[in-house]
C-alpha positions in Angstrom: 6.1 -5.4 -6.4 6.5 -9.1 -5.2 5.0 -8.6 -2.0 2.2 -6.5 -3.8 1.6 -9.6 -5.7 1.2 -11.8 -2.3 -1.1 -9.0 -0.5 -3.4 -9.3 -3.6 -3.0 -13.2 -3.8 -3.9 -13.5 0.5 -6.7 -10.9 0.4 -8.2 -12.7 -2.2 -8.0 -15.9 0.0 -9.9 -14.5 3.5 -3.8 -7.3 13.1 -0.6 -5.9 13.9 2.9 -7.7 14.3 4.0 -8.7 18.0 6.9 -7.1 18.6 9.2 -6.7 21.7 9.1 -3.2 23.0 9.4 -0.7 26.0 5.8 0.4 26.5 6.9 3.8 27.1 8.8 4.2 23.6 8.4 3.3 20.0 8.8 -0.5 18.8 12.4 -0.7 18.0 14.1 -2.9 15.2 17.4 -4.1 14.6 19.0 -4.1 11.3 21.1 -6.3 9.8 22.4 -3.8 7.1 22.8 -0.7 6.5 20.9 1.1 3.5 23.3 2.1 0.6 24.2 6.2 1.0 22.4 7.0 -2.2 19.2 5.5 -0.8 16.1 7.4 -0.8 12.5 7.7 -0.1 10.1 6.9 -3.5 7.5 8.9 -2.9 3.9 7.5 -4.0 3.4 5.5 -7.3 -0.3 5.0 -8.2 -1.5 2.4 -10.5 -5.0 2.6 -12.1 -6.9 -0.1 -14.1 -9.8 -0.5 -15.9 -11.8 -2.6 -18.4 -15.3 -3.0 -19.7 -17.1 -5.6 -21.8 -20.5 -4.4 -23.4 -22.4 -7.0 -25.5 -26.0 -5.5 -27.4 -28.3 -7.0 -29.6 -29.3 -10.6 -30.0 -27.1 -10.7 -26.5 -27.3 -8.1 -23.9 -24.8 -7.9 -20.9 -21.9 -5.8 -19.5 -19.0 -6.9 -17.7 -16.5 -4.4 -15.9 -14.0 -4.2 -13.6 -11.6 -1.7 -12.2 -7.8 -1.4 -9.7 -6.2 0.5 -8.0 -2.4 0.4 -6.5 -0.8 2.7 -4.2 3.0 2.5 -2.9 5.1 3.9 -1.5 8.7 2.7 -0.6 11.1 4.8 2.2 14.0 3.4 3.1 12.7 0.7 5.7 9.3 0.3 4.9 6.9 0.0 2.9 3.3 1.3 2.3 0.6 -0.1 0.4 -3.1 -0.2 -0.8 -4.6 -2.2 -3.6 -8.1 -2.1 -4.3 -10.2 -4.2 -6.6 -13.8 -4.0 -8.3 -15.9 -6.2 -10.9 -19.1 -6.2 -11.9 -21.2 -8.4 -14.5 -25.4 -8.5 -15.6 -26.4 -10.5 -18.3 -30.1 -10.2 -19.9 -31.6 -13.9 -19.9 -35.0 -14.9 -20.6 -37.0 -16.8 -18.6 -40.2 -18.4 -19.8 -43.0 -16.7 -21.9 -44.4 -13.3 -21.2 -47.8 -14.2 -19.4 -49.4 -10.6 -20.1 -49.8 -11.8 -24.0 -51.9 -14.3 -25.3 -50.0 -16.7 -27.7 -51.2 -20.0 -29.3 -50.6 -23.8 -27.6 -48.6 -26.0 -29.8 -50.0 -29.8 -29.5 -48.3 -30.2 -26.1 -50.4 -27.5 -24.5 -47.6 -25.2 -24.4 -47.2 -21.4 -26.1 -45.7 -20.8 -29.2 -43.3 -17.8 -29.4 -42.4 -16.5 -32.4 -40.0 -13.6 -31.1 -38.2 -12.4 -28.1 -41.0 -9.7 -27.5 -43.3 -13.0 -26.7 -40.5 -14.1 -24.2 -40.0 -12.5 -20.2 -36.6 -11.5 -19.6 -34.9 -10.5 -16.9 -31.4 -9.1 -15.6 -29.6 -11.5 -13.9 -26.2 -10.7 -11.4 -23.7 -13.1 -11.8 -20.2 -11.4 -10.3 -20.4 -8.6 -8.1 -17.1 -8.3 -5.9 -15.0 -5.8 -4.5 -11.9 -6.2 -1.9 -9.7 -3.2 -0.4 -6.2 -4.2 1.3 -3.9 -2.0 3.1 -0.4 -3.4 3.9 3.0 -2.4 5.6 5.8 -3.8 5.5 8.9 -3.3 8.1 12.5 -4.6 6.6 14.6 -6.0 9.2 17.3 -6.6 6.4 17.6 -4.2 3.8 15.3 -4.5 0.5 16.9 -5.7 -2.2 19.7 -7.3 -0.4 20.5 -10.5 0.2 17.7 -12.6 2.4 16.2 -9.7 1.7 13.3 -10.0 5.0 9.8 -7.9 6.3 8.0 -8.1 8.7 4.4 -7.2 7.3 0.5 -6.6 8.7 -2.2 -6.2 6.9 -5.9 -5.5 6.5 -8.8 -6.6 4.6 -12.8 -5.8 3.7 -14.4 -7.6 0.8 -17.6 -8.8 -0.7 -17.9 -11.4 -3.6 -21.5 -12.2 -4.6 -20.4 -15.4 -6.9 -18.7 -16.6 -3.8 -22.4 -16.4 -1.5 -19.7 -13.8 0.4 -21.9 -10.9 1.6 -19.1 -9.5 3.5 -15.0 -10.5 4.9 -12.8 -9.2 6.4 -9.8 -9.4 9.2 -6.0 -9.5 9.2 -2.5 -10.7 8.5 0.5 -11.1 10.2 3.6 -12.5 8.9 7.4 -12.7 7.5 8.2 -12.3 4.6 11.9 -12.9 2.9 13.0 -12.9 -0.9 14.5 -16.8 -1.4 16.1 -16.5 -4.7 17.1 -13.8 -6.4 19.2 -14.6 -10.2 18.5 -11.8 -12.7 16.0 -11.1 -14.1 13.9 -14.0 -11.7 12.8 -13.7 -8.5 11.0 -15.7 -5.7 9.3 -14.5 -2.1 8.1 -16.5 -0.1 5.7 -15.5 3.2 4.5 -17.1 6.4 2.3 -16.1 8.2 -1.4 -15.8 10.7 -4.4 -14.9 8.9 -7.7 -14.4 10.8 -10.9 -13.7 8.7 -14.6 -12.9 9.3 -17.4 -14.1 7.3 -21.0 -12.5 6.9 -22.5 -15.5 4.1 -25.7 -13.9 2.3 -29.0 -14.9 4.2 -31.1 -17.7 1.7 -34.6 -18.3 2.1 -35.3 -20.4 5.2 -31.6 -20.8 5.8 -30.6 -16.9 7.7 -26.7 -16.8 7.5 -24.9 -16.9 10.5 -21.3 -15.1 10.6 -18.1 -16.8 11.8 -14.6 -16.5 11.8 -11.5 -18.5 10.8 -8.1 -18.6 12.1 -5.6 -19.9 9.6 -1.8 -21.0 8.8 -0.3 -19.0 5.8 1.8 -19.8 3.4 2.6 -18.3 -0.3 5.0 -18.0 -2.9 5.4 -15.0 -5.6 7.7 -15.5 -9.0 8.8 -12.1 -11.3 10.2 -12.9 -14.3 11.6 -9.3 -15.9 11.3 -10.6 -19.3 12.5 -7.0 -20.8 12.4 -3.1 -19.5 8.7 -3.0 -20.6 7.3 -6.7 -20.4 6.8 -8.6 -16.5 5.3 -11.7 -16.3 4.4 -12.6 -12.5 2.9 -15.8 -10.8 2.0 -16.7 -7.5 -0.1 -19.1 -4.9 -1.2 -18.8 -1.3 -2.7 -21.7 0.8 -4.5 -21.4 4.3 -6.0 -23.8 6.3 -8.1 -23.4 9.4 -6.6 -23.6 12.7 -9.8 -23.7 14.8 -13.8 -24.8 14.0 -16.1 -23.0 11.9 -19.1 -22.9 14.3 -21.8 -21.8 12.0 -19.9 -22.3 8.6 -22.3 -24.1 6.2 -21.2 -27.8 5.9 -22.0 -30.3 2.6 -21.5 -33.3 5.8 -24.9 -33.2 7.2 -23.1 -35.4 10.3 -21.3 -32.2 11.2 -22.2 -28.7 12.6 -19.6 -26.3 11.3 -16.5 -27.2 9.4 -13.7 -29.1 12.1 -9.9 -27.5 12.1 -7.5 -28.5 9.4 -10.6 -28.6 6.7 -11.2 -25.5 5.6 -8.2 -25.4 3.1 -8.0 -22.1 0.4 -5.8 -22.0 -2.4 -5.6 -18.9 -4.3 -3.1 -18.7 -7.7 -2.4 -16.0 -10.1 -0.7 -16.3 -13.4 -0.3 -12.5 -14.9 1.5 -11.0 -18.0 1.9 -6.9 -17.8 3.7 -4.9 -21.4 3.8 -1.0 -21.9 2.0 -0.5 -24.6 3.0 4.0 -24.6 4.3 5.7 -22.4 2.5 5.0 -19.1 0.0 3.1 -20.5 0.1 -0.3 -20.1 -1.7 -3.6 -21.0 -2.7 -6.0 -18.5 -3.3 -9.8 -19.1 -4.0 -11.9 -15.9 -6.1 -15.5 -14.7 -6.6 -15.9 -10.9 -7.7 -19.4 -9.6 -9.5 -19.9 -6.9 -10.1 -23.5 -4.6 -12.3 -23.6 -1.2 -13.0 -26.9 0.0 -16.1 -25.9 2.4 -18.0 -23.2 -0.2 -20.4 -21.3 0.9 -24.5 -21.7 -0.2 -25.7 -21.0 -3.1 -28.7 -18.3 -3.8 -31.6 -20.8 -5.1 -33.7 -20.4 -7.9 -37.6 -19.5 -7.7 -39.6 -21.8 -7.8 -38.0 -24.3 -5.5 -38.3 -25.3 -1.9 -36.9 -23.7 1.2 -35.6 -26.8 2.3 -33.1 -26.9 -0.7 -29.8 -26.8 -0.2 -27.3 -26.1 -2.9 -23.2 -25.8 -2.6 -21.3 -23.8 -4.8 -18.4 -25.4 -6.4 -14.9 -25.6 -4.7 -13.2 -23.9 -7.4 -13.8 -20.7 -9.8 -11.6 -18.4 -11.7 -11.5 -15.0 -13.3 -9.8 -14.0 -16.5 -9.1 -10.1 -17.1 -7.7 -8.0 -19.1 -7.2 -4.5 -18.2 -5.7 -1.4 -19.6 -3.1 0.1 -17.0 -1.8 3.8 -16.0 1.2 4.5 -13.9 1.2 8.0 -12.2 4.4 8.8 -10.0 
């Protein structure tokens, strides 16, 4: 679940371990200990979530968003997918509706005297979706002390607020369970990330794609406040190892974004009770911090030589009905 928690965190934030082999056989792994005689393969457990926000009448916007979370634990590894989706469109109304005739008022402007006199329009504001797959190898036994992985994983995403069109790339890393004192416990990972970014194209500014290679680190608390109520927090941190060639820059001296500037923090602050059965409710606030953002989509109206940033930080509140199959 902690390392879950840290796969969610990292993908948030943007391929395969190097390990010594015989290239005519299988990797092989050492283990430190043995797993206990009454250890035994999971199977799959599947978590879905879901929530919606539907506002009508003198406001008119929806807001949904939607999970999913597959693992599976055997006795040395793990296997894991989570997936992500949220969506919001808001009615807003932009000026008055030239195709009717209305009176001036005194400064030469109409006079509306109902929304039917005003021009709305639908507005996107959030549109995002990631998928992560992850595995995790244990090169001492899960659960036990130092408990330690070895983990890759994957990533493809798209975030509209973020000027993201699409990302993607890769993880490497360790990953080892620091402390471990009832019902608390704290993982920590290290690891290399490498991500690729497609920005969305603005008017007389075409995006150009580049990619990042970044230092990992991240931290993931459980706190099993009681059989049916988990409160979980975490933060991951990566900063660029090499230079953005093509990133968008807010220093108009500089062509790209130099190594070590790039810095991404992603935290997560999350409170999960069963409210029957398998059903569960799902409270959770994820910050987000990127000191080089990406452009922003302008406005009509406005030249093609304007330049907006979007700001370094954002966050998204949910809360989200949860069902546990398996």
């Amino acid at each position: 679940m902690t390392r879950s928690l840290l796969a969610g965190l990292c993908a948030a934030l943007t391929a395969g371990p190097s390990l010594a082999q015989d290239t005519t056989g299988g990797p092989t792994f050492t283990y430190v200990e043995m797993p206990k005689d009454d250890a035994k393969d999971t199977g799959w457990h599947v978590e879905a979530k879901a929530g919606l926000l539907w506002l009508a009448g003198n406001s008119d916007s929806t807001s949904l968003s939607a999970g999913l979370k597959l693992t599976r634990d055997a006795l040395w590894q793990r296997y894991s997918l989570t997936a992500a989706y949220a969506y919001s469109k808001a009615r807003v109304y932009v000026g008055p509706d030239p195709s009717r005739t209305l009176p001036l008022g005194p400064d030469g402007k109409p006079i509306v005297t109902s929304f039917d006199d005003l021009r709305a329009d639908s507005a996107l504001s959030a549109r995002l979706w990631n998928v992560t797959p992850r595995f995790d190898q244990w090169l001492i036994r899960r659960g036990a002390p130092g408990d330690t992985s070895i983990y890759v994983l994957g990533n493809i995403a798209s975030d509209y607020a973020a000027g993201k069109k699409l990302f993607g790339g890769g993880q490497v890393g360790v990953s080892t369970l620091l402390i471990k004192a009832g019902a608390h416990s704290l993982t920590g990972e290290l690891g290399y990330d490498f991500t690729y970014v497609q920005p969305y194209d603005i008017p007389g500014n075409p995006a150009v794609g580049y990619s990042i290679h970044s230092i990992l680190a991240a931290l993931a608390y459980i706190w099993d406040i009681s059989k049916t109520t988990k409160l979980n927090a975490g933060v991951a941190y990566l900063v660029n190892l090499n230079r953005e060639d093509g990133a968008p820059n807010a220093d108009p001296t500089e062509n790209g974004v130099p190594a070590f500037q790039d810095h991404r923090v992603n935290t997560l602050v999350g409170l999960t009770t069963q409210v029957y059965g398998r059903l569960s409710l799902n409270v959770s606030w994820t910050g987000r911090y990127d000191a080089k953002p990406q452009l922003s989509q302008l406005p009509t109206g406005v030249s093609s030589e304007s330049k907006i940033f979007l700001r370094t930080f954002d966050s998204i509140t949910q809360v989200q009905l949860v069902y546990t199959f398996g």
